[in-house]
NULOBA-561930 format. One record per residue: residue number from 1; residue in one letter; x, y, z of N, C-alpha, C, O, CB in turn. Coordinates in steps of 0.05 Angstrom, whole numbers, plus 5000, padded with zeros to 4 digits. Glycine has a CB too. Layout:
N
REC, NUM, A, X, Y, Z, X, Y, Z, X, Y, Z, X, Y, Z, X, Y, Z
...
***
This chain:
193
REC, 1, X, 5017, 4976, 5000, 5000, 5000, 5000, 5018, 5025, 5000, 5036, 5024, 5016, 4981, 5000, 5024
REC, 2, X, 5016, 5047, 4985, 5026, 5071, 4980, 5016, 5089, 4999, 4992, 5087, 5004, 5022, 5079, 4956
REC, 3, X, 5028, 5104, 5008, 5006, 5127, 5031, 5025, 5158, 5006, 5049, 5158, 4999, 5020, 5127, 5091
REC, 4, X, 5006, 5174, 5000, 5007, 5200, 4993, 5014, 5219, 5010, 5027, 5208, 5029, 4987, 5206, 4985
REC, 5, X, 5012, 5236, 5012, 5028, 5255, 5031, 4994, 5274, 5028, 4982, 5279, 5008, 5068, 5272, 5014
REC, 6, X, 4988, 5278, 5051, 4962, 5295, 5046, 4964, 5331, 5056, 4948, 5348, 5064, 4936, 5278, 5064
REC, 7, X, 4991, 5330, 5052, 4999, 5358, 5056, 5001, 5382, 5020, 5003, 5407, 5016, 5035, 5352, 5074
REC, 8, X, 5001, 5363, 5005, 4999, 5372, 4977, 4983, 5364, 4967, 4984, 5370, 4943, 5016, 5368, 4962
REC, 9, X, 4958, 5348, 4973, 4934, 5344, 4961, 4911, 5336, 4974, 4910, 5325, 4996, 4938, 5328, 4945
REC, 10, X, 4888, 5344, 4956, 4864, 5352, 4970, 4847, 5339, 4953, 4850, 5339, 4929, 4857, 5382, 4975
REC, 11, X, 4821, 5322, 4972, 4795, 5310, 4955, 4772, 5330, 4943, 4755, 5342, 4956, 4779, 5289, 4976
REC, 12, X, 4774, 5331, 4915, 4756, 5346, 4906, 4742, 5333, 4892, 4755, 5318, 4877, 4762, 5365, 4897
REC, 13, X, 4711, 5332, 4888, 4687, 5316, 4880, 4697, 5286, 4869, 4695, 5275, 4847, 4670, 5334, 4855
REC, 14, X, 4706, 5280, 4890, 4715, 5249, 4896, 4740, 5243, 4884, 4746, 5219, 4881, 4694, 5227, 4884
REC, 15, X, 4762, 5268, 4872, 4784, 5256, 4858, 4807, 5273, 4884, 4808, 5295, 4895, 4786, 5267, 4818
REC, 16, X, 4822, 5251, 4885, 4851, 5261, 4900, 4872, 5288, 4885, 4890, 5281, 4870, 4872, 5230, 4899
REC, 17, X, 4867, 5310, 4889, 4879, 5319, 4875, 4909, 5336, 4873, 4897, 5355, 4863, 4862, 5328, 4870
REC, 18, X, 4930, 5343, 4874, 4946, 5357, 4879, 4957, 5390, 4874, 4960, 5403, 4853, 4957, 5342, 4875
REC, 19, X, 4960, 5398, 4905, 4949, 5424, 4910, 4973, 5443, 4893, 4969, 5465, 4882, 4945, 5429, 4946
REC, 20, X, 4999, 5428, 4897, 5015, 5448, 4880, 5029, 5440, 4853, 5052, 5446, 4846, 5037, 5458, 4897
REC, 21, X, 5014, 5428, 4842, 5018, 5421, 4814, 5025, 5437, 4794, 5005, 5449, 4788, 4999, 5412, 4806
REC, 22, X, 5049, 5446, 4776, 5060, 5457, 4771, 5051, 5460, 4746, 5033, 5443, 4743, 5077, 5453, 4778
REC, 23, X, 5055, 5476, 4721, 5046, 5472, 4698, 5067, 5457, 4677, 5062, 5447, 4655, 5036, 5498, 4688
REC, 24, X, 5089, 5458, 4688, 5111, 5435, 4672, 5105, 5406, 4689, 5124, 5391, 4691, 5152, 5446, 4678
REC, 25, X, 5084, 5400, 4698, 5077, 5371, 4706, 5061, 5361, 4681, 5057, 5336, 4679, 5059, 5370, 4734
REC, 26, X, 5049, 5380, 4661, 5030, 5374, 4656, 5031, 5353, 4629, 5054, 5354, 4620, 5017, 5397, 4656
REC, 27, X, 5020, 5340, 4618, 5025, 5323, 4597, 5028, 5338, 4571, 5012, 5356, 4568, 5005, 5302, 4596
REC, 28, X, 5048, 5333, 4550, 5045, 5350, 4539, 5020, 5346, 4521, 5004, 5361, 4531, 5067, 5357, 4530
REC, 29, X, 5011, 5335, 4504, 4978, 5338, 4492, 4959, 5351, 4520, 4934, 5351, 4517, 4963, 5299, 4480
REC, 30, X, 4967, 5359, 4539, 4951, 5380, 4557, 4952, 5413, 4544, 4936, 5431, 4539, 4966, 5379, 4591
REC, 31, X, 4993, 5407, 4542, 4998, 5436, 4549, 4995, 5451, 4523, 4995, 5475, 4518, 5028, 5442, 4563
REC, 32, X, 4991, 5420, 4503, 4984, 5442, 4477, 4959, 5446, 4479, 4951, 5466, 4468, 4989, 5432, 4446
REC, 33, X, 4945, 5435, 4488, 4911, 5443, 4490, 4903, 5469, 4502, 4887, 5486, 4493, 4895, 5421, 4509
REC, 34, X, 4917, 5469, 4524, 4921, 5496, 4540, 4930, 5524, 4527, 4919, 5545, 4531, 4941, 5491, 4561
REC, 35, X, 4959, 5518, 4506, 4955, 5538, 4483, 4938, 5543, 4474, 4926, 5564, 4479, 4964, 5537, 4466
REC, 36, X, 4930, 5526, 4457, 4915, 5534, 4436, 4886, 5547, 4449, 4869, 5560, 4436, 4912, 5508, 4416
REC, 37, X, 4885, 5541, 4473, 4854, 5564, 4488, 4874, 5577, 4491, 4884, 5574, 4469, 4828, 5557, 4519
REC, 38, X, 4886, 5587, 4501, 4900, 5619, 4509, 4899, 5632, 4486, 4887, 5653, 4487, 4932, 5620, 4519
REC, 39, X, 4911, 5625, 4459, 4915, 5640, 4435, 4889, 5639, 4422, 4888, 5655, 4403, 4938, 5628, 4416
REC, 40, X, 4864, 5625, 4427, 4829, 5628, 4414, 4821, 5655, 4440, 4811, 5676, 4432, 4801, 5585, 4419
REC, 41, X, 4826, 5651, 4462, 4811, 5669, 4474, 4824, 5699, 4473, 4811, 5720, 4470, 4806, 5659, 4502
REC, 42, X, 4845, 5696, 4476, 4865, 5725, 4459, 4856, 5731, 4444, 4842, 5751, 4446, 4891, 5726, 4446
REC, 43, X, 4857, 5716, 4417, 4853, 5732, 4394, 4817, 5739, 4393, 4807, 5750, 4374, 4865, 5716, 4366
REC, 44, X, 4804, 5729, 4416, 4779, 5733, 4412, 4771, 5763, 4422, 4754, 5779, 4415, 4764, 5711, 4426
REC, 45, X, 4798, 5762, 4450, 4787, 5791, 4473, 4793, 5811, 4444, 4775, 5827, 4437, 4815, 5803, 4513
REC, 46, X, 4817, 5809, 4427, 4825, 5826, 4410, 4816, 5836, 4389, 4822, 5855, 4376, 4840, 5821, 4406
REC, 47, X, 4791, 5810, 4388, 4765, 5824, 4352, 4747, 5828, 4370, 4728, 5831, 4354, 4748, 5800, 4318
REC, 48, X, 4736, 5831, 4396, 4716, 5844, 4410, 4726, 5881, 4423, 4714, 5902, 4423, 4709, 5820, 4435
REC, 49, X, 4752, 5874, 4433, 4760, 5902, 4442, 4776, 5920, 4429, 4781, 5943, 4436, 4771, 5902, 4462
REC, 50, X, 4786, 5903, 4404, 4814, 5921, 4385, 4831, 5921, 4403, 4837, 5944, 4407, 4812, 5955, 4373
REC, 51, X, 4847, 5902, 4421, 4871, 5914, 4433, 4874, 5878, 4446, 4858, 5859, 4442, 4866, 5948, 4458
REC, 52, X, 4900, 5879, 4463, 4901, 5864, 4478, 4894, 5865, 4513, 4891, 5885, 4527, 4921, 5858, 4470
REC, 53, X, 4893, 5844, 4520, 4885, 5839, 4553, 4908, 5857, 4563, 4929, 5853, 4552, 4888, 5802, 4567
REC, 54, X, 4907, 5874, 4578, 4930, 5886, 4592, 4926, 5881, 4622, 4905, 5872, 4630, 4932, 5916, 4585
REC, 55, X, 4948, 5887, 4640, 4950, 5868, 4670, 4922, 5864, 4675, 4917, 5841, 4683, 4965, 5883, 4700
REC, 56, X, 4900, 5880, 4673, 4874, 5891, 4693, 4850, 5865, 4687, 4831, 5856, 4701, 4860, 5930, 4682
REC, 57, X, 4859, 5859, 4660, 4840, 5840, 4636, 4853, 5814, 4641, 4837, 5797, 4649, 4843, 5848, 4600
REC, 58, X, 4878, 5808, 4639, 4885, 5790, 4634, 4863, 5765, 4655, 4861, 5740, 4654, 4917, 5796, 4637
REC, 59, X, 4855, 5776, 4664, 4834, 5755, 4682, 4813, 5747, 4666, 4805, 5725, 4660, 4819, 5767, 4709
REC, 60, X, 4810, 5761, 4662, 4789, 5766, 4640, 4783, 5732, 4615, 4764, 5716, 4609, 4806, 5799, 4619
REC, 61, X, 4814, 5735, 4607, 4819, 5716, 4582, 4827, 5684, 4602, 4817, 5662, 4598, 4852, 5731, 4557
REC, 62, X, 4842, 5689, 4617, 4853, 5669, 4633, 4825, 5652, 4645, 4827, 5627, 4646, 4875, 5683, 4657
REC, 63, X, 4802, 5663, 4655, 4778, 5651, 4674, 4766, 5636, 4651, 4750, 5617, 4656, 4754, 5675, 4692
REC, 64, X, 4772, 5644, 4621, 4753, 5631, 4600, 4766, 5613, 4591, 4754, 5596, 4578, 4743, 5646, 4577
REC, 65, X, 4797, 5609, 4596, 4815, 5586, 4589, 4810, 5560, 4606, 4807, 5537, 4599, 4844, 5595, 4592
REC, 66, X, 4811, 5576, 4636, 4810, 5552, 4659, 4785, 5540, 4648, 4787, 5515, 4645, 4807, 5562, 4695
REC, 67, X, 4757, 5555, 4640, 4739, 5539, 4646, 4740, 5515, 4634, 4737, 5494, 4646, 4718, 5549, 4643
REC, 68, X, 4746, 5520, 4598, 4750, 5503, 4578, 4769, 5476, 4596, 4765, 5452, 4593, 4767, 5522, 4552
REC, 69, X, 4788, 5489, 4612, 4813, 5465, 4627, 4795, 5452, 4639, 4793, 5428, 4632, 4839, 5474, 4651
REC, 70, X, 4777, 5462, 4659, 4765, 5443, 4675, 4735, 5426, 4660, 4722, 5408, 4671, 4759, 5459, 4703
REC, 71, X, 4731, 5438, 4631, 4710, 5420, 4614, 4720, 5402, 4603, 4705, 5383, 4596, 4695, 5432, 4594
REC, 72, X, 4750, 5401, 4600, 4769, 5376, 4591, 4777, 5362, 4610, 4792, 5344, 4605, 4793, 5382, 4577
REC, 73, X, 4768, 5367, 4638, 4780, 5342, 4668, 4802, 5344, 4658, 4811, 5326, 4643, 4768, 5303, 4675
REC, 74, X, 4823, 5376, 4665, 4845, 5373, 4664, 4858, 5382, 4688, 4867, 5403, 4680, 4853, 5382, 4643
REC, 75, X, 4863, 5381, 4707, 4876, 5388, 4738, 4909, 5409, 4738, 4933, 5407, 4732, 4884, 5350, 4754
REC, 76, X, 4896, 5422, 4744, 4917, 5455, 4748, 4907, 5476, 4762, 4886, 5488, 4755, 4924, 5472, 4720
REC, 77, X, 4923, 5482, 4783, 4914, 5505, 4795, 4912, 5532, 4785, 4933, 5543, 4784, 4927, 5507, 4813
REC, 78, X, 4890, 5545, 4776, 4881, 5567, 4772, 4912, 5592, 4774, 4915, 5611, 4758, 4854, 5568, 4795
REC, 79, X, 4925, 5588, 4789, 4947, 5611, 4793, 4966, 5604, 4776, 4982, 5620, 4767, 4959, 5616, 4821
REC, 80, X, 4967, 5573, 4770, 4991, 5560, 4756, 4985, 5576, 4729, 4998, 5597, 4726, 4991, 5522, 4753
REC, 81, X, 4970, 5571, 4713, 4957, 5577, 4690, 4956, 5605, 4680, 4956, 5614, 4657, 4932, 5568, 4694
REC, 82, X, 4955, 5619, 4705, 4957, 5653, 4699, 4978, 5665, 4697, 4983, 5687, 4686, 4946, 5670, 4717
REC, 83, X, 5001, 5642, 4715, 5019, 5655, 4718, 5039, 5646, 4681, 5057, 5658, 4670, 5031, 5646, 4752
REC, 84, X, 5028, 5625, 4673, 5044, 5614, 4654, 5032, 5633, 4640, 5047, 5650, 4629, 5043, 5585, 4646
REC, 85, X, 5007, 5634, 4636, 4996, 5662, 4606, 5021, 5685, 4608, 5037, 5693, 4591, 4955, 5688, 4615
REC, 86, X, 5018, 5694, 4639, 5028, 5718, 4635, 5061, 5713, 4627, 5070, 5729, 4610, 5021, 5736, 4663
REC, 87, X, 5079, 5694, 4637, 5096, 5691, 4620, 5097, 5687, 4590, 5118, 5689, 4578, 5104, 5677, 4630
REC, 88, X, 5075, 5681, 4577, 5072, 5671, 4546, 5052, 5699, 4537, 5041, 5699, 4515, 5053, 5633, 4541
REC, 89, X, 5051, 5712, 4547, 5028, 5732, 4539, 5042, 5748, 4510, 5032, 5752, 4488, 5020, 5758, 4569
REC, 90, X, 5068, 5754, 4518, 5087, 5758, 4494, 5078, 5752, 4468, 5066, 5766, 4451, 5109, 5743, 4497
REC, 91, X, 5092, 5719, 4468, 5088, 5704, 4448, 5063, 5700, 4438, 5062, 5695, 4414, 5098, 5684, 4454
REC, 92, X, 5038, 5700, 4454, 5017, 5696, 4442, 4999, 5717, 4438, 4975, 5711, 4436, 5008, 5678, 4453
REC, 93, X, 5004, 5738, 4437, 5004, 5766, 4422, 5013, 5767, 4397, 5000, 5774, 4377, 5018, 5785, 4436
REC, 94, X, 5041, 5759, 4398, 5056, 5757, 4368, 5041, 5742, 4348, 5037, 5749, 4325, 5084, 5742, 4368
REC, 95, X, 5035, 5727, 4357, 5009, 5701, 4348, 4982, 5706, 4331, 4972, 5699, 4310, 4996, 5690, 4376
REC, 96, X, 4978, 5723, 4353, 4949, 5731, 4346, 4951, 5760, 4323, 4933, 5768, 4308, 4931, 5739, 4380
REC, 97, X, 4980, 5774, 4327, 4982, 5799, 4304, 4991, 5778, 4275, 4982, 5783, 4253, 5014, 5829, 4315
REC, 98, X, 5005, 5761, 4281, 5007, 5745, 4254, 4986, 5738, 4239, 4988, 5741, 4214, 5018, 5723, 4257
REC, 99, X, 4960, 5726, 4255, 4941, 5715, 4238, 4924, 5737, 4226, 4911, 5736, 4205, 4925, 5695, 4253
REC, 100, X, 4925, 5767, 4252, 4905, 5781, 4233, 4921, 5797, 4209, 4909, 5809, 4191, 4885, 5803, 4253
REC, 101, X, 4953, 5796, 4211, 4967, 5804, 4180, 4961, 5781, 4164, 4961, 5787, 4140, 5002, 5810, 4177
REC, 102, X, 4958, 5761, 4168, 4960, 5747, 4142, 4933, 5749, 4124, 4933, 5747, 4100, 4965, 5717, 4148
REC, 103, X, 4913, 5754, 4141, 4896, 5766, 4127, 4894, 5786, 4118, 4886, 5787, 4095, 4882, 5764, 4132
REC, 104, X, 4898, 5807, 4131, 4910, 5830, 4120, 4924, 5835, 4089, 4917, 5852, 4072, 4927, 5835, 4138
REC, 105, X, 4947, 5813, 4086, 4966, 5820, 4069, 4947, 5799, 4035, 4947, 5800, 4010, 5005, 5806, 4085
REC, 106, X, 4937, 5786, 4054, 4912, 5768, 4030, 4895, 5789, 4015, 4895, 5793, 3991, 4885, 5745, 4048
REC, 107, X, 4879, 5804, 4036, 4864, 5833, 4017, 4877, 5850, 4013, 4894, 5863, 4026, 4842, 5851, 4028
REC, 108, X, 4869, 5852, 3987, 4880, 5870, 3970, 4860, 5886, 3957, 4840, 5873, 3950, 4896, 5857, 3952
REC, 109, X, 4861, 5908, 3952, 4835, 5932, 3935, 4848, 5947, 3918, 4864, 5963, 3927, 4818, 5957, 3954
REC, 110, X, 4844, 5945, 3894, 4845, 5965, 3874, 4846, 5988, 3875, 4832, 5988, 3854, 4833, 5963, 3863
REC, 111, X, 4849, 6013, 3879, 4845, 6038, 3871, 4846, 6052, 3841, 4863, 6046, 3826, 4859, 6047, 3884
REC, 112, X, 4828, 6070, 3835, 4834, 6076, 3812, 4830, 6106, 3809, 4807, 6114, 3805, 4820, 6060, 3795
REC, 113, X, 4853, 6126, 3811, 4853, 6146, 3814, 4845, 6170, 3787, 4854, 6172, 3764, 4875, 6145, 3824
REC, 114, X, 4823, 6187, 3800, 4818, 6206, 3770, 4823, 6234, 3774, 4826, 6239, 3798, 4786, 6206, 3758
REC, 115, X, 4824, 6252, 3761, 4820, 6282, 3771, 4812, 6287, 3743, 4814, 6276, 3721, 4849, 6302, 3784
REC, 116, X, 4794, 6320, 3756, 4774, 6340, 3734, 4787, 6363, 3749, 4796, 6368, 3772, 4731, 6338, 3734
REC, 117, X, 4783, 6377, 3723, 4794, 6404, 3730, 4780, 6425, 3705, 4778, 6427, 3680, 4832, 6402, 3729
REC, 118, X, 4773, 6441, 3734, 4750, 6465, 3722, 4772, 6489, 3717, 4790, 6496, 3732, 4720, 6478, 3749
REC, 119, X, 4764, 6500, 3687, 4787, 6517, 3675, 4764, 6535, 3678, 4740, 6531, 3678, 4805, 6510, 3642
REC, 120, X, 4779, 6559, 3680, 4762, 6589, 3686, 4779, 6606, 3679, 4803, 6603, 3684, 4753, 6597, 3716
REC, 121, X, 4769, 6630, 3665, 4772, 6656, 3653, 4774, 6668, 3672, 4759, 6663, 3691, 4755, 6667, 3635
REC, 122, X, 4799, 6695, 3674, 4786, 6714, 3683, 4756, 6731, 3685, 4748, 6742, 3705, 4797, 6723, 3677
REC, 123, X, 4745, 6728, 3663, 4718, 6732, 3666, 4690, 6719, 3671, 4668, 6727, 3665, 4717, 6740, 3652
REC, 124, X, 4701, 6690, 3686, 4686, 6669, 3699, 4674, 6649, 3677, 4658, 6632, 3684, 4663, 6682, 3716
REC, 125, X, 4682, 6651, 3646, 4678, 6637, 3627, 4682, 6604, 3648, 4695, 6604, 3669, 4699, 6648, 3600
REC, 126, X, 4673, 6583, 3640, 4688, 6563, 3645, 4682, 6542, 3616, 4662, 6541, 3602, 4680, 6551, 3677
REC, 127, X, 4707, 6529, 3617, 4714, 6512, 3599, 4703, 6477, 3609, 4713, 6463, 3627, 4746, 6517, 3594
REC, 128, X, 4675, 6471, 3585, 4668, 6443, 3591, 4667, 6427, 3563, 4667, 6436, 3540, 4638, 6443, 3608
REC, 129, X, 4666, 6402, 3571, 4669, 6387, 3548, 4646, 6364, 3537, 4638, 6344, 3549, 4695, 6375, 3554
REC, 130, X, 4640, 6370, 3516, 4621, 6345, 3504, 4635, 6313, 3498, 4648, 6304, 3479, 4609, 6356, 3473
REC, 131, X, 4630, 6305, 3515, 4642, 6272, 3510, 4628, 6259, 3499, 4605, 6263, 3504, 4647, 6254, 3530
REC, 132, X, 4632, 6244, 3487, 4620, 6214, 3475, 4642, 6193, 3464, 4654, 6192, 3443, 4600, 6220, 3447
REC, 133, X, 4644, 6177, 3488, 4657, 6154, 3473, 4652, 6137, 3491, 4641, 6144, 3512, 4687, 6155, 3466
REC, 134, X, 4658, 6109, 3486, 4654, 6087, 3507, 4642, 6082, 3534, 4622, 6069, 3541, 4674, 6082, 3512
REC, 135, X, 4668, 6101, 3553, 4664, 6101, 3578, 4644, 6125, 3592, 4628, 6122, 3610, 4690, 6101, 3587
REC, 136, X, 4648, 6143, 3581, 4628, 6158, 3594, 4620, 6189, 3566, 4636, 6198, 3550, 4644, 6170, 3632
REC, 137, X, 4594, 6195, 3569, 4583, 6205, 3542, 4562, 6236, 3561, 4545, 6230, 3578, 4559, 6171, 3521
REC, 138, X, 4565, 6260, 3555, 4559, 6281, 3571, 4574, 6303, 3571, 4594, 6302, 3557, 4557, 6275, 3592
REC, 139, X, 4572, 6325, 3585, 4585, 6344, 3582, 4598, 6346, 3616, 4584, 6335, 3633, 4568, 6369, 3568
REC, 140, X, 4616, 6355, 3622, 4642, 6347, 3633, 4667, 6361, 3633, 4677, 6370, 3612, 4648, 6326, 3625
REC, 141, X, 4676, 6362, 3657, 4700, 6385, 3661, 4721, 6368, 3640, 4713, 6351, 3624, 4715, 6390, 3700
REC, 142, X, 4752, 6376, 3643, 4771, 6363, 3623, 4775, 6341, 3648, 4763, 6345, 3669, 4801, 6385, 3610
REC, 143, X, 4794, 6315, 3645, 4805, 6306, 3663, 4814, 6274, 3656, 4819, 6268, 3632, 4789, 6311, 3685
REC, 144, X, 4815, 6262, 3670, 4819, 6223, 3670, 4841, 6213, 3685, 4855, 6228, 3698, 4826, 6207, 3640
REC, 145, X, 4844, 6190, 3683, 4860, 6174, 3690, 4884, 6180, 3703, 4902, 6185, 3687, 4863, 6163, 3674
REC, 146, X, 4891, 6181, 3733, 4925, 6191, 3744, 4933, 6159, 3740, 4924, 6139, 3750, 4932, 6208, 3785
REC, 147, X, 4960, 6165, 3718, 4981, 6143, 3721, 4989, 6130, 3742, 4985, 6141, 3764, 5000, 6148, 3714
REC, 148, X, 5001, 6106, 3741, 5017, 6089, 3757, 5041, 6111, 3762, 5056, 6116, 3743, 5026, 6058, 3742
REC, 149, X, 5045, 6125, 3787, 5065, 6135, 3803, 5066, 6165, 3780, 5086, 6169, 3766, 5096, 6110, 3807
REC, 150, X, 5050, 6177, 3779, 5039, 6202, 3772, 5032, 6229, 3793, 5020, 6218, 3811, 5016, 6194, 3760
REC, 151, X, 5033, 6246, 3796, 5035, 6269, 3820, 5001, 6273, 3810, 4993, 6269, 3787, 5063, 6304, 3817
REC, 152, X, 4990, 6278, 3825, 4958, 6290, 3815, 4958, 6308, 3800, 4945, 6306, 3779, 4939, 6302, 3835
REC, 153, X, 4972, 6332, 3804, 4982, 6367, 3794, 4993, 6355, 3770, 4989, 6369, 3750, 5010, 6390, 3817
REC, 154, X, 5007, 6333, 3766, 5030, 6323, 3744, 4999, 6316, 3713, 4996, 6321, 3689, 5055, 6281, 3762
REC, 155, X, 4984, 6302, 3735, 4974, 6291, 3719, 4948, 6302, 3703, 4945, 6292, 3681, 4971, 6271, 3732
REC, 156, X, 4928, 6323, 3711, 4918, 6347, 3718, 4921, 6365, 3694, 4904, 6377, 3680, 4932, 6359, 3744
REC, 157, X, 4942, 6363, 3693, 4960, 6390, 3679, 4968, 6361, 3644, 4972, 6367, 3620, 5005, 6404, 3712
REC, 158, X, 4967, 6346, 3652, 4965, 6328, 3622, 4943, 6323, 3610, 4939, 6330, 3587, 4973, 6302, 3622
REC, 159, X, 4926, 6312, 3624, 4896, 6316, 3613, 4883, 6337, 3599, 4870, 6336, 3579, 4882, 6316, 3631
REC, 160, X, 4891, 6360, 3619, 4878, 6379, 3607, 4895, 6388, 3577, 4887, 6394, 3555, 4873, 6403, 3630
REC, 161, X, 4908, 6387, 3582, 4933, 6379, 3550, 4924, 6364, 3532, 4918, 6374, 3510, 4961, 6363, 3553
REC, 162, X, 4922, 6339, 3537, 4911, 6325, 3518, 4882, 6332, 3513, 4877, 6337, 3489, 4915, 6298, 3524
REC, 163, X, 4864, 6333, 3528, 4841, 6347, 3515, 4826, 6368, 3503, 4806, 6367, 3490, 4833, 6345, 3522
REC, 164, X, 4838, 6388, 3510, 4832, 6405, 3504, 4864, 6422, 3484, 4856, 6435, 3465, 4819, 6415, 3532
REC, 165, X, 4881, 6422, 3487, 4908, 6429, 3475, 4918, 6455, 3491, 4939, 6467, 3485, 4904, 6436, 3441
REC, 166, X, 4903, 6463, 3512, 4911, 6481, 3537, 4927, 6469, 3556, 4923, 6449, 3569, 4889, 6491, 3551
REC, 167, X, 4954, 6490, 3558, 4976, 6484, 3581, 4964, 6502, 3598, 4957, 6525, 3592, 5010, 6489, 3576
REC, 168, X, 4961, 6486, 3626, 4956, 6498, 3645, 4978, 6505, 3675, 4989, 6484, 3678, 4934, 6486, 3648
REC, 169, X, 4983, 6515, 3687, 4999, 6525, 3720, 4988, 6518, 3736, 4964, 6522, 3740, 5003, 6553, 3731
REC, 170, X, 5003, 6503, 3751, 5001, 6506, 3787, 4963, 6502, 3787, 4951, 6522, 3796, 5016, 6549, 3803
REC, 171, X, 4950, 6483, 3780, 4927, 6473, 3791, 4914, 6472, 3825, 4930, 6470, 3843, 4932, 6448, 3783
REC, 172, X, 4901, 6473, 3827, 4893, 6478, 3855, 4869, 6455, 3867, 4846, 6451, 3857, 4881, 6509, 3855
REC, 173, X, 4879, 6443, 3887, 4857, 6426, 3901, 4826, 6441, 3908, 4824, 6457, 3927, 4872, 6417, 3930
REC, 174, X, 4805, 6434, 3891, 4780, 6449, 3901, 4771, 6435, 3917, 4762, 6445, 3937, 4761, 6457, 3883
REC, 175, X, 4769, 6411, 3914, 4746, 6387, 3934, 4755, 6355, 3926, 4774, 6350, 3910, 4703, 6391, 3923
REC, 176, X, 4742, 6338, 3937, 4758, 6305, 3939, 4724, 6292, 3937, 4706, 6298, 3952, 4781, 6294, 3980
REC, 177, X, 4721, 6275, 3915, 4704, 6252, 3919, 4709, 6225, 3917, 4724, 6215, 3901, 4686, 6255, 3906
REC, 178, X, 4699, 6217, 3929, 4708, 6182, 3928, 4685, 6158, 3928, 4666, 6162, 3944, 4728, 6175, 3958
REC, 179, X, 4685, 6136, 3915, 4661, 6118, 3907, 4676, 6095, 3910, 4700, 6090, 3908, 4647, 6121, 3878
REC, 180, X, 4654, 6078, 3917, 4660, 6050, 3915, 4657, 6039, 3886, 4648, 6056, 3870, 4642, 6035, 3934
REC, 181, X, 4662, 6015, 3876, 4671, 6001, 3858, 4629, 6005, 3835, 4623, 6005, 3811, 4688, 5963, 3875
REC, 182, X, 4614, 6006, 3856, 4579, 6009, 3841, 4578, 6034, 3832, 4562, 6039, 3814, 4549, 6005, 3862
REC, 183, X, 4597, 6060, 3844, 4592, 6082, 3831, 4579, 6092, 3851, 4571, 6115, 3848, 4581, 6081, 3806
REC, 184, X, 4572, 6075, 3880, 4558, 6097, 3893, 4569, 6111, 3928, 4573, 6096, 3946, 4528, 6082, 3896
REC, 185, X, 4572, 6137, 3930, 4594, 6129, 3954, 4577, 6121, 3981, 4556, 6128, 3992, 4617, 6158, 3963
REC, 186, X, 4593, 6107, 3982, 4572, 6090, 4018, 4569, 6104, 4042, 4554, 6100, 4060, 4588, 6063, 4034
REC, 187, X, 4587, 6122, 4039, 4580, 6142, 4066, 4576, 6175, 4065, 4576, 6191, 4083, 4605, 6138, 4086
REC, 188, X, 4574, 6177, 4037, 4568, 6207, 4031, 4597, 6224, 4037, 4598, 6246, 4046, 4540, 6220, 4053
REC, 189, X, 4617, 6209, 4030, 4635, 6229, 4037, 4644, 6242, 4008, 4656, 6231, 3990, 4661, 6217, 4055
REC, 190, X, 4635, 6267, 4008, 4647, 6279, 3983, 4652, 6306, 3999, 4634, 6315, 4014, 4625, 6280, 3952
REC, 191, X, 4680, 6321, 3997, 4695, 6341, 4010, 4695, 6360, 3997, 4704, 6358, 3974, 4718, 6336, 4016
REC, 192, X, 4686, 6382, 4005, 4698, 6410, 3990, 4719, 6423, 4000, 4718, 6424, 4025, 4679, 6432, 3989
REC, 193, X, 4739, 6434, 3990, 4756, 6441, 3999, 4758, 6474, 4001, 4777, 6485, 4012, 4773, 6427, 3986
***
């Protein structure tokens, strides 16, 4: 017969358990299990709050790990477990910024940059244009397409060149609109400047 030492362990709902059980006791298919809830409930506090657990929280993430520990009948003291996060809290931060760059670096959006530019007389004449071709057919300031690695002012100042055969100076920012890909802008942001 074996006698236990009942100075390090205690009967809880009929199992003998031990009171200072360390978290390097633990098996390892435990201690990866135990990751992998630390790094799900992280990255969870982090798409609910935008940030990470900081000292005040960290309870926060750790009470939702234990519970998962003790829905797996896995035996560790509650302080063991907090104290190991907060040593790994590091690493499993790094973790959790990796997965949301990798998605990140997966989307990708197009932009497709235009400028118009309203030509005016000294005597408030302004210069507009009858279009008809393909893409768009109406009357319309001069303007189109800013090149791949083109200055706006650079580009501004070509358009109105090519369409009209007027060199123009030093262009001026009047206002900014911007649309989504339907043509319609989703939040009404169009700027006057």
């Amino acid at each position: 017969m074996i006698l236990l030492s009942r100075e390090n362990h205690k009967m809880i709902d009929g199992k003998l358990l031990q009171t200072d059980k360390k978290y390097s006791h633990l098996k390892l298919k435990q201690k990866d299990k135990i990751a992998e809830w630390m790094y799900l409930e992280t990255k969870a506090y982090h798409e609910k709050y935008y940030t990470f657990p900081d000292d005040e929280h960290i309870g926060d993430v750790v009470s939702k790990v234990y519970d998962k520990i003790v829905d797996a009948d896995i035996w560790i003291p509650y302080g063991e477990v907090l104290k190991h996060y907060k040593k790994k809290r590091s690493d499993i931060n790094k973790r959790v910024k990796r997965a949301f760059n990798q998605y990140e670096e997966t989307k990708k959006e197009t932009a497709c940059f235009m400028n118009m530019c309203m030509v005016q007389d000294k005597k408030g004449n302004v210069l507009a244009l009858d279009k008809v071709n393909d893409s768009y057919s109406g009357t319309t300031f001069p303007g189109g397409h800013v090149e791949k690695e083109e200055a706006f002012t650079d580009s501004v100042i070509r358009e109105v060149q090519e369409e009209t055969g007027i060199l123009i100076e030093n262009p001026m920012l009047c206002g900014v609109y911007h649309w989504m890909e339907s043509g319609i802008d989703p939040q009404g942001l169009s700027d006057s400047l």
